[in-house]
GUSEDO-175496 format. One line per field, with one value per residue (C-alpha): residue number from 0; z negated, x negated, y. Coordinates in steps of 0.2 Angstrom, whole numbers. Layout:
<rs>
resi: (NUM|...)
up: (Z|...)
east: (X|...)
north: (Y|...)
</rs>
This chain:
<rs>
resi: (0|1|2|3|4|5|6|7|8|9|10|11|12|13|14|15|16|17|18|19|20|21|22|23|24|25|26|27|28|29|30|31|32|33|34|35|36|37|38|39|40|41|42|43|44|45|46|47|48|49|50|51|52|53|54|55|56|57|58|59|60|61|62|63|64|65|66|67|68|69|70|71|72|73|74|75|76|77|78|79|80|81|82|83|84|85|86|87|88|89|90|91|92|93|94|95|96|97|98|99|100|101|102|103|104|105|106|107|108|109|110|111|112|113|114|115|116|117|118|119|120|121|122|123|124|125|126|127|128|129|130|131|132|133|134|135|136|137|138|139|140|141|142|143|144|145|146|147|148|149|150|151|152|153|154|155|156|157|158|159|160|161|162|163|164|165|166|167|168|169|170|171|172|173|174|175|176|177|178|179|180|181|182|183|184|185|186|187|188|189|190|191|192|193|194|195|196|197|198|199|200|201|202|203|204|205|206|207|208|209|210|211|212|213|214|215|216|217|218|219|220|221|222|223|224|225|226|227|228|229|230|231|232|233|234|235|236|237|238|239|240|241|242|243|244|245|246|247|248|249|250|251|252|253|254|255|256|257|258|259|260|261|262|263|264|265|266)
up: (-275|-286|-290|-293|-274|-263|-253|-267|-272|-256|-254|-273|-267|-252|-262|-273|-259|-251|-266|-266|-252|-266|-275|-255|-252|-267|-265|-248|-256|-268|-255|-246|-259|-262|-247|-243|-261|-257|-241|-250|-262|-249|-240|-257|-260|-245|-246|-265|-261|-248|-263|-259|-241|-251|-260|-241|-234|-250|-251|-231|-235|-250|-240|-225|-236|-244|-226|-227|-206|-201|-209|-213|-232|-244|-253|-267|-269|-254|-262|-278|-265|-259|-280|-280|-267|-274|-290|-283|-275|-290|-301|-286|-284|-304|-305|-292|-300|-317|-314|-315|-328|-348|-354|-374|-383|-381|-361|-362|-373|-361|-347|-356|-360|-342|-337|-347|-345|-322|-325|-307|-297|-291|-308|-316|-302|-303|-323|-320|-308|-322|-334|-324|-318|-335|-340|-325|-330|-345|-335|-318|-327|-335|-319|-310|-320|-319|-299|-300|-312|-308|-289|-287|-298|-286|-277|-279|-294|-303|-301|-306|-323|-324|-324|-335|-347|-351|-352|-338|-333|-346|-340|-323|-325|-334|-321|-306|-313|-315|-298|-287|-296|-294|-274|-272|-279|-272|-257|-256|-264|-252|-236|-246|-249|-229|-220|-212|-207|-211|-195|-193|-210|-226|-237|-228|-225|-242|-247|-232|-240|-258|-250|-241|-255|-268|-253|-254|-272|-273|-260|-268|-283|-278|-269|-282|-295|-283|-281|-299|-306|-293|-300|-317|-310|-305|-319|-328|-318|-320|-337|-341|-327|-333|-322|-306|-292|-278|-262|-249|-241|-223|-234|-249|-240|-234|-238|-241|-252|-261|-264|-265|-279|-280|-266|-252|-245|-265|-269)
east: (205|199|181|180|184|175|173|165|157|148|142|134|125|118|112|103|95|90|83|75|63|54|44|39|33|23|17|10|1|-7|-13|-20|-28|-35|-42|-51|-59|-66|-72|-82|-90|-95|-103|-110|-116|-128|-132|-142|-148|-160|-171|-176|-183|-193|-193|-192|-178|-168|-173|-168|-150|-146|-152|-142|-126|-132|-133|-151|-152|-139|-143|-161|-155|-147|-132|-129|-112|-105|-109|-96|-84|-84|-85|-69|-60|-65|-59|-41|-40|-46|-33|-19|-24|-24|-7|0|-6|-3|15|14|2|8|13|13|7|22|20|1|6|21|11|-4|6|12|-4|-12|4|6|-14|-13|-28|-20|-13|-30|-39|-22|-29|-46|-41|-32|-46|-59|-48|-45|-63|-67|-57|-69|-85|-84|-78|-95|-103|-92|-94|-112|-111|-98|-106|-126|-124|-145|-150|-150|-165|-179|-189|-169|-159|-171|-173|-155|-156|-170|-175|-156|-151|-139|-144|-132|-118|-123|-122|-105|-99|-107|-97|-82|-82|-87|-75|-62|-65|-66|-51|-41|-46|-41|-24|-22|-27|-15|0|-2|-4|-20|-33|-18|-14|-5|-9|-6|-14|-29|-33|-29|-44|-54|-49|-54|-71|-76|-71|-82|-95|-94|-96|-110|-117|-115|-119|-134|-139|-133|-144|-159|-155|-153|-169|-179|-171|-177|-196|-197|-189|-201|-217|-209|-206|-221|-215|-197|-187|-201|-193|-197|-207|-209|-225|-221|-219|-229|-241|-228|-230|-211|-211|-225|-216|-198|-199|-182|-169|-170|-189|-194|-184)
north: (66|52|54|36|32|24|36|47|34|28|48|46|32|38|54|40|32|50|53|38|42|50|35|31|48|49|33|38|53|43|32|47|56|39|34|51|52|31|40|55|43|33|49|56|40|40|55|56|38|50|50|33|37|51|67|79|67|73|89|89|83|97|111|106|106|124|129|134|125|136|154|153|153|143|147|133|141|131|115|123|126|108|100|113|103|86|91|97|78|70|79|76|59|56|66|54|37|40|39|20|16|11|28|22|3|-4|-5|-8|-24|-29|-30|-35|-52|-55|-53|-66|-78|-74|-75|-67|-61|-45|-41|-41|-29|-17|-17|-14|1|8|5|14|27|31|30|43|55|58|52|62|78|82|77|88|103|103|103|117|128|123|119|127|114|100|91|80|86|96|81|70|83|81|62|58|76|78|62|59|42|33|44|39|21|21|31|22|5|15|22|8|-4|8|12|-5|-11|4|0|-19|-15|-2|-13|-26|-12|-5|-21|-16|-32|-46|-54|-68|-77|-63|-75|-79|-59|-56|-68|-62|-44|-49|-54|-41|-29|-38|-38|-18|-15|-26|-16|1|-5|-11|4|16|6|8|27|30|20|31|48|39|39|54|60|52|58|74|79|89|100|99|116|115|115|106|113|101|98|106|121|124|135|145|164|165|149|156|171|167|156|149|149|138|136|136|121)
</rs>
């Protein structure tokens, strides 16, 4: 038979368009992956920002993810478990996006020029995604090692060492931009990609969308800013005493505090 029949040809074509169903599948990943790393920043967001309802409210929150309110101890190496997951959904998530971005200068300057030409809203948050997803790649992976190799050296007096006697805070800053601009657009173009929130009017949500993105990052900026300026005070207050950790009040006279020294109640 002729390979160049129709009837061969019409079973190459729906080959192509099973294989197809690829890019959609991917796509839907990505999205995924996406979404559940917005929602963990979110979360981890809250939870360092403790710090600002005081040194024992953090304290509280870290021991609570080491366990220390379930076994009677903390065990920091559950909190490197966790970095370890976040890590495998950053590197899926990144694995799964990059497909799309400019793979050499000649693409970066084609789509650089319709940009400036379309001079479409969209357009420029889809470039600043890629931008700050590319700067977190570099940013959130020192951060990351450190809370997978030094997971016992979080809490009010350590991170706050961190921050201010090793000189985090600018990496903190670059990153807080990079991540909250990137969550935030991710988030609208997902809503946008998905349909969520549109109604009957796609052009009214997408502003109404746009709004309440803007209206979130401002928010986590804000209170990322807050939380990391009060990391910087203590810090500050706390550099003579630079590798103290922290004791709270309900347990400083504690014989096992006293005498542990590290672990859970000595922190």
């Amino acid at each position: 038979m002729d390979r160049s029949s129709p009837l061969i040809a019409g079973v190459g074509m729906a080959d192509r368009v099973r294989a197809s169903r690829w890019p959609a599948r991917l796509d839907w990943g990505q999205s995924v992956t996406g979404l559940l790393l917005v929602l963990f920043m979110w979360g981890h967001m809250f939870f360092v920002s403790s710090i600002l309802l005081g040194k024992d409210a953090m304290w509280t929150v870290t021991r609570f993810f080491e366990g220390y309110f379930f076994f009677g101890v903390s065990y920091p190496w559950i909190v490197s478990i966790v970095v370890a997951l976040v890590v495998a959904l950053i590197v899926t998530h990144a694995f799964l996006a990059v497909r799309k971005f400019p793979i050499n200068y000649r693409q970066y300057k084609t789509f650089r020029g319709h940009m400036r030409m379309m001079r479409h809203e969209d357009t420029t948050l889809w470039f600043w995604q890629v931008f700050t997803g590319f700067a977190m790649s570099f940013l959130a992976s020192v951060h990351l090692f450190v809370m997978l190799s030094r997971p016992d050296r979080i809490g009010p007096y350590e991170s706050s060492d961190r921050v201010w006697s090793d000189h985090f805070w600018p990496l903190y800053i670059l990153l807080l931009l990079a991540v909250e601009l990137h969550g935030g657009i991710g988030l609208y173009r997902l809503a946008v990609k998905w349909g969520w929130f549109t109604g009957s009017d796609p052009n009214a949500a997408r502003h109404r969308l746009k709004l309440m993105k803007w209206a979130i990052t401002v928010l986590f900026l804000a209170l990322g800013f807050a939380t990391l300026a009060a990391y910087i005070k203590i810090g500050i207050e706390h550099r003579d005493r630079y590798g103290e950790r922290y004791v709270p009040s309900h347990l400083q006279a504690s014989p096992r505090a006293m005498l542990s020294g590290d672990g859970a109640s000595a922190r």
